[in-house]
Each structure stands twice: as structure tokens, then as C-alpha cells.
N, C-alpha and C positions, 0 to 999 in steps of 0.2 A: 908443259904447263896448261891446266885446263882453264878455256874460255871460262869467262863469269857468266853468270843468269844474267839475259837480257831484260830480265825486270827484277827489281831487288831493291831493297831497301836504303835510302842514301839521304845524306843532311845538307848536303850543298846544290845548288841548281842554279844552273848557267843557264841563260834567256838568249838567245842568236836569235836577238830581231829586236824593235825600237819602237819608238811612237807609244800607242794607246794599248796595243796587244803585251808589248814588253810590261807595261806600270801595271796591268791587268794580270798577269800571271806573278810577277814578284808581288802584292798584296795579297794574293792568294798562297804564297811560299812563305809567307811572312804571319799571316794566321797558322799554319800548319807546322810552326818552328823552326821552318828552313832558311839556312842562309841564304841568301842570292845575289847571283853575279851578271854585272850586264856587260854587255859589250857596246863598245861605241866607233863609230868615225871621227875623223876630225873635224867634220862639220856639226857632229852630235857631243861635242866636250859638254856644253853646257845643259842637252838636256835632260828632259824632266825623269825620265826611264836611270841613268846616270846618279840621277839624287837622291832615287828609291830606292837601289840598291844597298847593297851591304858591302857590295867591293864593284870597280869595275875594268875593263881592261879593255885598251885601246889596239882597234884591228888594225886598219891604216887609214889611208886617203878617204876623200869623200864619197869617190863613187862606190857605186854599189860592189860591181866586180874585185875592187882590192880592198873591199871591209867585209859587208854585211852578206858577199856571195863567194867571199873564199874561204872554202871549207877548210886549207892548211890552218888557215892564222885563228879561225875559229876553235879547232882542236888544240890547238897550242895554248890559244887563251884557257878552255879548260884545265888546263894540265899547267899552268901557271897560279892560276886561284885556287887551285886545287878543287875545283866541280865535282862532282862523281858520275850526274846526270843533265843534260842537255834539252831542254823545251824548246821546239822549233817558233812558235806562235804561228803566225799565217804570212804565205806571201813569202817570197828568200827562198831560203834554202827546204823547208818545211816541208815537200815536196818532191824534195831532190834525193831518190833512194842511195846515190854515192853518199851522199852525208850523213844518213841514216846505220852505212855499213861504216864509215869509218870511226862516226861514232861507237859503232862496238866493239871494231879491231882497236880503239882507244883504251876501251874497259869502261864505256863510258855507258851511262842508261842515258838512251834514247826515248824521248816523253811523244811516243807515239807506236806506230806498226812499224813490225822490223823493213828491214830492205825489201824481201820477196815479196812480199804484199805489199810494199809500195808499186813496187814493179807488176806485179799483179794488176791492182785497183789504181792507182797512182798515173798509171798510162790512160790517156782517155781511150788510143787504141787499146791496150789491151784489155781493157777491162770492158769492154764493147764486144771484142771476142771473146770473152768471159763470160758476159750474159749474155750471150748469141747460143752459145754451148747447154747455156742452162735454159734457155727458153725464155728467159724475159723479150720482152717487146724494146726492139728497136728503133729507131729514127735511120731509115735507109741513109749508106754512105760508106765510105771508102776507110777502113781503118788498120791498112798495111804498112809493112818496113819499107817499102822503098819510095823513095821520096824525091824523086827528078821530073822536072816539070811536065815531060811528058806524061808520065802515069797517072799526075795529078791531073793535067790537063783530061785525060782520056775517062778518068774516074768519074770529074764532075759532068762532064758530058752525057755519063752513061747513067749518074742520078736525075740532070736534070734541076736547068734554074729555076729561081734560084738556093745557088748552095751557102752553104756557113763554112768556110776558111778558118779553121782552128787548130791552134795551138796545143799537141798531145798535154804538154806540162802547163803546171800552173792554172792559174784563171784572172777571177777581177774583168776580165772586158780584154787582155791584152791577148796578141798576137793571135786577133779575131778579124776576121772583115765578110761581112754579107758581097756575096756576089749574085748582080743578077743578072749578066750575060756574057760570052766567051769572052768579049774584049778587053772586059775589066779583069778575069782572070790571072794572068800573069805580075801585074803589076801588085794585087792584095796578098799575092802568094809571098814574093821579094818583100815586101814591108812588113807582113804577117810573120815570116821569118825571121829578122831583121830583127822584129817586135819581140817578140815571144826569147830571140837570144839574148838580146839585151836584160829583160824581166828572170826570166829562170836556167839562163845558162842551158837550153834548150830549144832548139830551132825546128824540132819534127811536128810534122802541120798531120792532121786528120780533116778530110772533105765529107760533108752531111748535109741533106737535104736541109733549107730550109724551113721550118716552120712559120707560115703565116699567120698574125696575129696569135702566139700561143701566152701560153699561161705556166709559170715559171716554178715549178712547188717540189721542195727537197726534203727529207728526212730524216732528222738526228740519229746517228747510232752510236752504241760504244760496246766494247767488247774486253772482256780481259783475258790473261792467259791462262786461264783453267777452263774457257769455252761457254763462259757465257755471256751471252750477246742480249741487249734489247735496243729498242727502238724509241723514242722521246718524239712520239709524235713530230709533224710536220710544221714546215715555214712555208710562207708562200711569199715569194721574191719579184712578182710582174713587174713591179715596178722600177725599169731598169733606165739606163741611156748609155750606148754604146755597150750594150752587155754589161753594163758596170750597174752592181744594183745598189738602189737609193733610199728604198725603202724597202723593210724586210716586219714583216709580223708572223705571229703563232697564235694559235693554229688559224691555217687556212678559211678565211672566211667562202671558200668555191668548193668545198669537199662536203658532203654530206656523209655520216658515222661509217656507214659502208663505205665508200669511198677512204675512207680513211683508213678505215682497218687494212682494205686492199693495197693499199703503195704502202702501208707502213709494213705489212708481212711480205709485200714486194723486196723492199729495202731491207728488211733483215735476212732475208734470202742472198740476197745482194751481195751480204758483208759474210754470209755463213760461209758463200764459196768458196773463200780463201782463208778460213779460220783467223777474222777478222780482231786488232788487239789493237787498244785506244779507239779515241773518236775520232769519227767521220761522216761524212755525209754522201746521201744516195742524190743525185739531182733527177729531178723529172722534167720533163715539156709536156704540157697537155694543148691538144688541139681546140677543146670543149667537149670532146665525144672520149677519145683517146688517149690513155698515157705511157709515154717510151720515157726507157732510160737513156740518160746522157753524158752521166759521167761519174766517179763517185770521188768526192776531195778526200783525201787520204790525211786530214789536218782537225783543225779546232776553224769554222769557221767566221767571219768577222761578226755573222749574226749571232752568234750562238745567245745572245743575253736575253733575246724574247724566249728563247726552250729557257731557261735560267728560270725566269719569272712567271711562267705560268705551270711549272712542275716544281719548282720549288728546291732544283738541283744546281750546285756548283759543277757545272762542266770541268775546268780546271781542279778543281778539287776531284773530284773521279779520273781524271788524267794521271796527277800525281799517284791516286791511291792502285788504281791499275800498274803502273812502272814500279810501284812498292813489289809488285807481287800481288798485291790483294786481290778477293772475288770483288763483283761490284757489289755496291749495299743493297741492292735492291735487285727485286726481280719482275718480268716481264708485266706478272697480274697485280705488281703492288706501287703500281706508275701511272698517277692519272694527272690530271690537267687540270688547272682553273683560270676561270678569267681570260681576257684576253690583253696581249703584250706588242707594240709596235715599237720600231725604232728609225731612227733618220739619220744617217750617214753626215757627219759635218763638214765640211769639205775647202779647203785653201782655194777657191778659184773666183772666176767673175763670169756668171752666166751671162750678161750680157753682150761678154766677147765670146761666145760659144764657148763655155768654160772655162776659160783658160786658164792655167793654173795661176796663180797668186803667192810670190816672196816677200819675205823681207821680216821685220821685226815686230813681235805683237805687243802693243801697245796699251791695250785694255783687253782685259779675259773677264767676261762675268759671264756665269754660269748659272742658271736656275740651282736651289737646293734640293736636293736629292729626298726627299720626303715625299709622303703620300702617292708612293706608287712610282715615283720618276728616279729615274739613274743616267747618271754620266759618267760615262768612261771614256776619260782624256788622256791626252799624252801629250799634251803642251799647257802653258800656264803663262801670264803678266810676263814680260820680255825674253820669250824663248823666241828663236829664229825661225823660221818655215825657207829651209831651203831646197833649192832646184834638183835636187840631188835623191829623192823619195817622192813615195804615192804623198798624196798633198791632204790626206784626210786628217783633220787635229782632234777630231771627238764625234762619240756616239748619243748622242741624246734618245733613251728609250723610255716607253711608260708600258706601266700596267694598271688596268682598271678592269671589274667584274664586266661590262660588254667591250665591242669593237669600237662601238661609238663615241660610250667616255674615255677609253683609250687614244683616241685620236683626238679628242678633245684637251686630252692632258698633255697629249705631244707637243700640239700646237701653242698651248700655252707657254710647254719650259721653251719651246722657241722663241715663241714674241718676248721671255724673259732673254734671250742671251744675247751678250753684247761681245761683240768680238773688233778690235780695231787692229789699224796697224796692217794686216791685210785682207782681204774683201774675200769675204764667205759665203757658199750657197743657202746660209739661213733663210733669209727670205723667202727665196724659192723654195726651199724644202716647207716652209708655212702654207706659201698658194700651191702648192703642190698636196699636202695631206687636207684640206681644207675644200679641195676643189670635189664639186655634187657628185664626180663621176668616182672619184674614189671612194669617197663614203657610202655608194651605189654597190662598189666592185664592180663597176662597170668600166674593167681595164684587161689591158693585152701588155704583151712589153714593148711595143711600138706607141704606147699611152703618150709618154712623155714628146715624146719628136712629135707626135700631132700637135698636142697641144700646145708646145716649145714658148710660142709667141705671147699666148695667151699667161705661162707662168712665168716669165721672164719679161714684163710688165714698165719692168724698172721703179723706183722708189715714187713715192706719192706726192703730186704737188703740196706743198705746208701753203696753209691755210692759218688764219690768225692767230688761233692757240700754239704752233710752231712758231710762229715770228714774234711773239710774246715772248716764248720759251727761250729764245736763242738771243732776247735782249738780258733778260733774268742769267741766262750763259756766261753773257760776256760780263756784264757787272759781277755775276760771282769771282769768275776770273781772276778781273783785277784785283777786287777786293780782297782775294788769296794773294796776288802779289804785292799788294801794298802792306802787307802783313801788317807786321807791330806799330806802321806808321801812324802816331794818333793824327796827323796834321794831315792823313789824305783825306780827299773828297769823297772816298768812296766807302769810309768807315761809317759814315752817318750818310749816304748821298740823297735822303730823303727832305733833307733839310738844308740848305745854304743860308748865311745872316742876308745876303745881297738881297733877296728875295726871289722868287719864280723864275726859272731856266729851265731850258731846252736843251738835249740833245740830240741827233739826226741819226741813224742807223740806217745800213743799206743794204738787203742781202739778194743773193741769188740762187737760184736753185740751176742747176747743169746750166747751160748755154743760152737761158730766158732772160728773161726780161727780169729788171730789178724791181724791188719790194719796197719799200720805203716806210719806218716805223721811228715815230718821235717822241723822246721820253720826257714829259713834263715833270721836273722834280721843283723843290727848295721849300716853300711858303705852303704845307697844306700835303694834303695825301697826292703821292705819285700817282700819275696817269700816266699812259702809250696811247698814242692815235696811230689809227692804220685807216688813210682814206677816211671817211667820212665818219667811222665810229672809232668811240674812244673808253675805254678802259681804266678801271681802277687798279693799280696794280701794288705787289708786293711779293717780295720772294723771301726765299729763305732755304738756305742747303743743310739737309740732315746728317746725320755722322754716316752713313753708306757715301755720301757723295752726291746723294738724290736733289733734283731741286722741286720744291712745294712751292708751286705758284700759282697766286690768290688773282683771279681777273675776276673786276665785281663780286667779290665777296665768294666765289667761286674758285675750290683750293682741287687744283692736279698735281699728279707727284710726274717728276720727265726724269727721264735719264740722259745725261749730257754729256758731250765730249770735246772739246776745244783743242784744235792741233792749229795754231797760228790764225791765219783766216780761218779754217774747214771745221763745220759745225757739224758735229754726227747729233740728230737728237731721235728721241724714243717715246712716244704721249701715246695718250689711249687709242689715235690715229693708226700709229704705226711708225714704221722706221723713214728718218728724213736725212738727208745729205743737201747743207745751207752752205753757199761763200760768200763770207763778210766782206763787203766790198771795202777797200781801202778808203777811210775818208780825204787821205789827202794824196791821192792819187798813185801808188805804189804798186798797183794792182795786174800788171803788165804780165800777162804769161807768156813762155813762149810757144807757137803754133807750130806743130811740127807737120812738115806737107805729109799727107796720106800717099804720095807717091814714093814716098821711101821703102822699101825694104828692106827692116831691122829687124832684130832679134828682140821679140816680145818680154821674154825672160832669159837669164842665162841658161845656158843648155848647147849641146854636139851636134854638126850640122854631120847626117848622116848619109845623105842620097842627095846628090843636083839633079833636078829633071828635066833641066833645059836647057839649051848651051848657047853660048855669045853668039849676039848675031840674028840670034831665032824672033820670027815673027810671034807674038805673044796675041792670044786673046783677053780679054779682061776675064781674072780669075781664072787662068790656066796656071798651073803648076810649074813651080821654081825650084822649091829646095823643099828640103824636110829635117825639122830638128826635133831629136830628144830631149824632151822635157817632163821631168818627174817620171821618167819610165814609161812616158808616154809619146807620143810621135805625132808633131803638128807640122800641116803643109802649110807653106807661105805662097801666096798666089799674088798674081799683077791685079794690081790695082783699076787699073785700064787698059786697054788694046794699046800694043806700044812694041817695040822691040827690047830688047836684054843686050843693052849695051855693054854692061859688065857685071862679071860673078867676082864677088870682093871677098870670098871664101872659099874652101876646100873639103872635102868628107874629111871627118876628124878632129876639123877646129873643136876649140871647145871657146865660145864665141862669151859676152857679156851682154847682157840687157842693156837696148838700145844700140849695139852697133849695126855700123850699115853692112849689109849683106850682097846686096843685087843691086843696081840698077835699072831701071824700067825709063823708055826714054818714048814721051807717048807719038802716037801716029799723028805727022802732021794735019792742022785742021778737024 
């Protein structure tokens, strides 16, 4: 029986991945007529990827490896929904050239390059000997099969710290670590390992010189299977943290038109070596003088939406139309550019804990409207869960505007629009982050962030009157939503009482300061609030969005509000504020939990102890190391102490909050 064409015409498409890339590909299969089928875990029943589909079929368990990274149960879902072709999205399996081949031993279209050109470009090794052979410029570094710690050990020695420790498969930031002298070596290699198996079912590591302070710029390509290939102009990614990048725009504000033309005929050179089929991307590092290649993603990548919007092409739409068979619609001279396009990565975590990812239930989703230049592409919504168990990213917020300037201007704005509750997002950050002189300058490296770390991670803004105004107009709306139909409550009319002139007392606080103290005169005459020594005409009033419009002296702001028990989230032309209502009648008692604990931050696998019972500890030496969203966080003492006890093993799969260690400090 003869094999079918690897690209060919098909009505049904199966999505094997989740999140914002899943809802982003089925919307595009769904203008295009095509059915689509998602797959899910059982931590993913309820989500939003799930709802958009047209069918969907459940892989297994939560983790990644028995759902979203076994290729058996993934092939089997096809051949159960009846699929006919297969879209990886990014990140999984996407990546992974065995899935790529079984998908066609399936009879299945594959929505990318077949197997050998994964294997080809797909390998950062081999695709490094790839352009070694062709003569592109390199970044010296060690990109062999054998992979025992002495060769690797001997390799980097013979490049010379420091080196980049990286992960052949996949990307994202994972199963990466900067090394910058022998000592640290062995121990980035085991967790880089470790990292990299866990993320792509892939543990082979490639060693490269480091680049100091470089500058990060990649190049859209796409190819179909009659041979012809173009290039969609360049991104430029600097702005990264831990390799993970944060901000991504098009085209490169650091290239001048020469420069451009050269890495973009660089990069389709790139993709011609292996008679390149679907998109991909060529990556570059520039020194400021110099540019090597570094690797090329063999995928659709998470930026793609800035090429989207300033060439005016559906990436995914030319994805599918290439797996049809088709030529592309276009050709190299009939491809230009406009404007410029930036986006910001939305992120599950809390910069102010050094990231850390962020679970649990979202509570409030508002999103700027997608007009005039801005797009969002989500993949969560109002009471979807964010759990432990995936990359923690919930949405893309991007803009386009005719410069870089207004571009970054309109970013920053859908962000002081979005409101996200329920669990704590790097929005902020990503605001004093595109907002800050130096980026507006492009006066950045991808070391940008970690310098400046302290300076964007600031924490929220002391609330000043118009916040403590706000968050009284809060609570009276509130209630007066929960007294509903009640005509007999006080708060149906509370501007008025028959008794005459009354008082109420409010008390709030912001983090761990000092209390605020705001008193509502109401009954006999127009409401007033005093704060301290001035005092205010006040009135509110909540519009149908939910918004509250509050009138101080005759002076009307619109706030955005959020009340979860005591905890006040509010939103004013200030900025974003986080208030606790002090309990007026004393109920307000939290519990302190001692910082000498060592607990599990989030739920997550503890997968390396690196200290044993017993062991004299320094403050901040290394204890344990847990998987957390595919990602690997060390827990360190608190203070110089010893490790009295390890209350875990490699493999638990532990809960937020439990004790882990012991740390018993040094006496005196």
C-alpha cells in the first residue's frame, strides 16, 4: 500500500498543545472551514482551548509526560476524532521529530517539516553542523553526540568561560544555564539535563561560548513543498530573563536595511539547506559588530503575531495552506512591511518572589478591546484554573502602530487596561518594563532585565487619597449589591438617614504599613470623606461594565474595583493598588508563618536533594530542587543553621505549603 503525500488536503485538525497557541490555531481552522479537535488533560477538562473546539479528546493525567508529551495517546486521539492532520503549536511535542514521523506512519498531515528536517534543523547540534558546512558564522562551541560529562566538561574548558549550557531540543529559557567557571559546571549540566527531560522528553545538552551583553534578532521563514521559501523579515527578542523572552517586536529597531537584507538572505539560506517545508525561525545573537547563528526553531514561534501585523500575513493560515499542498501566496519581491508591531508575554507568576509561578482560580479576566491596532491572544478566561502542571503564560498582549514609539505606547496602555485577579501577573512589570527610557532608547542587551530587576519590580504604589476615596465608594458598592432588593437597607439611599448626620470609620492598609483611616459623613446634606485634615465632597455611582465613577469635589474619575472579602485590588489614573480593610471589629488576625520553614511555594515534584541530614548549612545554600510548571526552583536556608531533617524524597509530588526541610539555626 503506498504511503499518502505528506501534504495534502484534509477537513479535520487535531491541535496537540493547549493554552493561547491551541485557541489561536483552532480560530484560524474555523475561518478556513475546518473542523477541530483538541486534546486535553485532566487538569485542562475545563479549559478555554476545550470550548473552542468542535470535539475534544482526553489524553490522560495532568502531567505533561502521560498527556500532552505522549505521542501514543496523541496519535490515538487522532484516529479516534477522526483528524486527518495534526498541528503541533509550540513547546510539547512540536519539536520532537519521533512525533513528527509517527504522525505519518499514522497517515496523518503533519502541520510543519517532516521528520528529517527536523532532525536536520530541529537539533541545535545538528543544525550548527549544518551551517558550519555551509559557511554561516558561528558562535564557537562544542555540538557533538557524545554527551558524558567528561567531554562536556573538556569542551567547555577548550571554549573558554563563560559558556551557555544548552538544551539540543526545544527552547523557552529551559534546560539552559550560564556557566561562568569550572566549578559551577557539573552541577548546571545534571539540572540542565534533568530540565530539558522533563520540558521535551530530551536530555542532550550542546556547550557555546557565551555571548556578553548580546542582542537577540531571529527571522521568520516559511517554505512549501514545491520549493519555495521566503523570509518575513526579522524580530528582535533582547529583551529576555533567564533566556525566556518577554518582549518581542518587528522589525528590529538595531538593523539598519542592509543589515536586514543580510541575516534575512542569511536565514533563508539557513532554511534552503534542507529544503525547508512550513515555518520556522532562523535565531541570531549579535555581539553589536557580529552576527552568528544559533539555532533554527523547527515550529510556529510564540512571537509570530508581530510578523502577523506588520506584513499583513496569517502565519497559521500559510501553515495550513502549505500541509494543503499549496505554493505560498506570495513571493519573495511581493513581501513588505509596515509600521511597527510589539508584544508582551502575560505571565502567571509574582516578580516580586523572583517569579515565581502563580496557581489557583482566575477570578476577574478583563482584557483591553482588541481595536485600533491591539490584539490579544488568550487562552484562559473569568474562572479558568492556572495550574502547576504547564508554562504559566495566560495571554499575549500585542500592538501595532505606524512607529516604535506609538507602538509602545499603545502596549502600554492595553496593559494599564488589563485586569487579571485571582492569581498575580507580571502585568505591572511588563508596563515599567516597556515604559522604561532605556527601552524606548534600545538601549538594551538581554542581560537588560536582571540589571535593572529592582528598579522594575518596584512593587505596587503607596494609594494616596483618590485610592482611599476609591476603596470607600468599593465597599459601599458592595454592600449595596448585597442588600439587593432590600428597600429597608441603609445603603439603598445611604446618603440620607431621617436620624440626622452620621459617621462611619474605615481603616485600610496597604502591605505590612501603617493604617489609613477615612470617615464617611453621610445623612442630613451632601456626603463627605475626611482623610486627616482634608475633607471631600463625595458620590459615587457604578456603570453597567462594573466601573465605579467617583465624584470628589465635584471632580468625577472612573476606578476599576475588586473586593474579595477584606482585599481591595483597585485601578485609578494612578495605577494599580492592593488595600486590606482592616476589620472594624477586630477579626483581622492572620496567621504568620516563620520564614524559617521550608515549604513548597506551589504544588510541584521535588526532584534533586542537595544537602543531607546533618549538613552544616550557610544561609541561602541549596536544599532541594522542585519542578514547577516545567520549570526548576531551588529552595535555600533561610539562615546559617543545620538540616536537621529532609521531610521529602526525589519523586514526591508534594502540595503548596507543605513542610519540606527543616533548618534548625546555629545557636546564638
Amino acid at each position: 500500500m503506498d504511503r499518502p503525500a505528506p501534504y495534502r488536503r484534509f477537513h479535520t485538525l487535531l491541535i496537540a498543545n493547549r493554552g493561547e497557541i491551541a485557541c489561536r490555531v483552532i480560530r484560524t481552522a474555523r475561518a478556513m472551514g475546518l473542523r477541530s479537535v483538541a486534546v486535553y488533560s485532566e487538569a485542562d477538562r475545563g479549559a478555554m482551548h476545550v470550548a473552542e473546539a468542535n470535539e475534544a479528546v482526553l489524553l490522560g493525567p495532568a502531567r505533561a509526560r502521560d498527556s500532552y508529551l505522549n505521542i501514543e495517546r496523541v496519535i490515538d486521539a487522532a484516529r479516534r476524532s477522526g483528524a486527518e492532520a495534526v498541528h503541533p503549536g509550540y513547546g510539547f511535542l512540536s519539536e520532537n521529530a519521533g512525533f513528527a514521523q509517527a504522525c505519518a506512519d499514522a497517515g496523518l498531515v503533519f502541520v510543519g517539516p517532516t521528520a528529517d528536517m527536523m532532525i536536520a534543523m530541529g537539533s541545535k547540534s545538528g543544525s550548527k553542523a549544518l551551517m558550519e558546512k555551509a559557511g554561516v558564522p558561528l558562535v564557537p562551541g562544542y555540538h557533538g553526540e557524545a554527551q558524558d560529562e567528561a567531554t562536556l566538561t573538556k569542551a567547555a574548558d577548550k571554549i573558554g568561560f563563560p559558556v551557555l549550557v544548552k538544551a539540543s531540543a526545544g527552547g523557552g529559557g529551559r534546560g539552559m544555564r550560564v556557566v561562568r567557571s569550572a566549578g559551577e559546571l557539573a552541577a548546571a549540566i545534571v539540572s540542565a539535563k534533568r530540565e530539558a527531560k522533563a520540558a521535551f522528553g530530551d536530555d542532550r545538552m550542546l556547550i557555546e561560548k557565551y555571548v556578553d551583553n548580546p542582542r537577540h534578532i531571529e527571522v521568520q521563514v516559511i517554505g512549501d513543498s514545491h520549493g519555495n521559501l521566503v523570509s518575513l523579515f526579522e524580530r528582535e527578542c533582547t529583551l529576555q530573563r533567564r533566556h525566556q523572552k518577554v518582549i518581542e517586536e518587528a522589525p528590529s529597531p538595531t538593523l539598519n536595511p542592509a543589515q536586514r537584507e543580510a541575516v534575512c538572505a542569511a536565514a533563508r539560506k539557513a532554511a534552503a539547506a534542507v529544503n525547508y517545508v512550513g515555518a520556522g525561525t532562523i535565531e541570531f545573537v549579535s555581539n553589536g559588530k557580529d552576527v552568528f547563528f544559533i539555532e533554527m526553531n523547527t515550529r510556529l514561534q510564540v512571537e509570530h503575531p508581530v510578523t502577523e501585523l506588520i506584513t499583513g500575513i496569517n502565519l497559521v493560515e500559510w501553515q495550513l495552506r502549505v500541509a494543503f499542498g499549496e505554493r505560498l501566496p506570495l513571493a519573495q519581491h511581493d513581501i513588505g512591511f509596515n509600521g511597527h508591531a510589539i508584544e508582551a508575554r502575560v505571565y502567571a507568576e509574582n516578580p516580586q518572589k523572583n517569579f515565581m509561578p502563580s496557581v489557583g482560580r482566575i477570578k476577574t479576566w478583563q482584557m483591553p478591546l482588541a481595536v485600533d491596532g491591539l490584539r490579544i491572544d488568550a487562552g484562559y478566561r473569568k474562572g479558568d484554573t492556572v495550574s502547576p502542571y504547564y508554562d504559566a503564560m495566560l495571554a499575549k498582549v500585542i500592538a501595532w502602530a505606524p512607529t516604535r514609539q506609538a507602538a509602545i505606547d499603545k502596549l502600554n496602555h492595553g496593559l494599564q487596561e488589563a485586569d487579571v485577579r485571582g492569581v498575580i501577573t507580571n502585568i505591572p512589570f511588563l508596563s515599567a518594563l516597556v515604559t522604561h527610557p532605556d527601552v524606548r532608547a534600545n538601549a538594551i542587551d538581554t542581560n537588560f532585565i536582571e540589571r535593572e530587576l529592582k528598579n522594575l519590580t518596584t512593587g505596587l504604589n503607596e494609594a494616596g487619597e483618590l485610592e482611599l476615596c476609591a476603596a470607600v465608594a468599593t465597599i459601599l458598592g458592595d454592600e449595596k449589591a448585597a442588600a439587593g432588593s432590600d428597600v429597608h437597607s441603609p445603603w439603598q439611599t445611604f446618603g440620607w438617614m431621617p436620624v440626622g448626620r452620621r459617621q462611619r470609620a474605615f481603616s485600610f492598609r496597604h502591605g505590612q504599613g501603617a493604617e489609613h483611616k477615612v470617615t464617611l459623613h453621610y445623612g442630613v446634606g451632601p456626603s463627605t470623606l475626611t482623610i486627616g485634615e482634608r475633607e471631600f465632597a463625595f458620590a459615587y455611582s457604578v456603570n453597567a461594565q462594573g466601573e465605579i465613577d467617583l465624584t470628589l469635589d465635584g471632580a468625577i474619575s472612573r476606578v476599576v474595583a475588586v473586593i474579595e472579602g477584606h482585599e481591595l485590588y483597585l485601578r485609578t489614573r494612578n495605577g494599580r493598588f492592593e488595600l486590606h480593610w482592616v476589620d472594624p471589629f477586630g477579626g483581622d488576625a492572620e496567621e504568620q508563618v516563620g520564614e524559617d520553614k521550608i515549604v513548597a511555594p506551589l504544588p510541584g515534584t521535588v526532584v534533586a536533594l542537595l544537602a543531607e541530614e546533618g549538613a552544616t548549612l550557610e544561609k541561602g545554600a541549596a536544599i532541594l530542587t522542585l519542578e514547577v510548571m516545567k520549570m526548576e526552583q531551588t529552595l535555600r536556608a533561610p539562615f546559617a543553621g543545620v538540616l536537621k531533617k529532609i521531610k521529602c524524597k526525589v519523586g514526591d509530588i508534594v502540595q503548596e505549603g507543605v513542610e519540606l526541610a527543616e533548618v534548625e539555626p546555629v545557636a546564638g
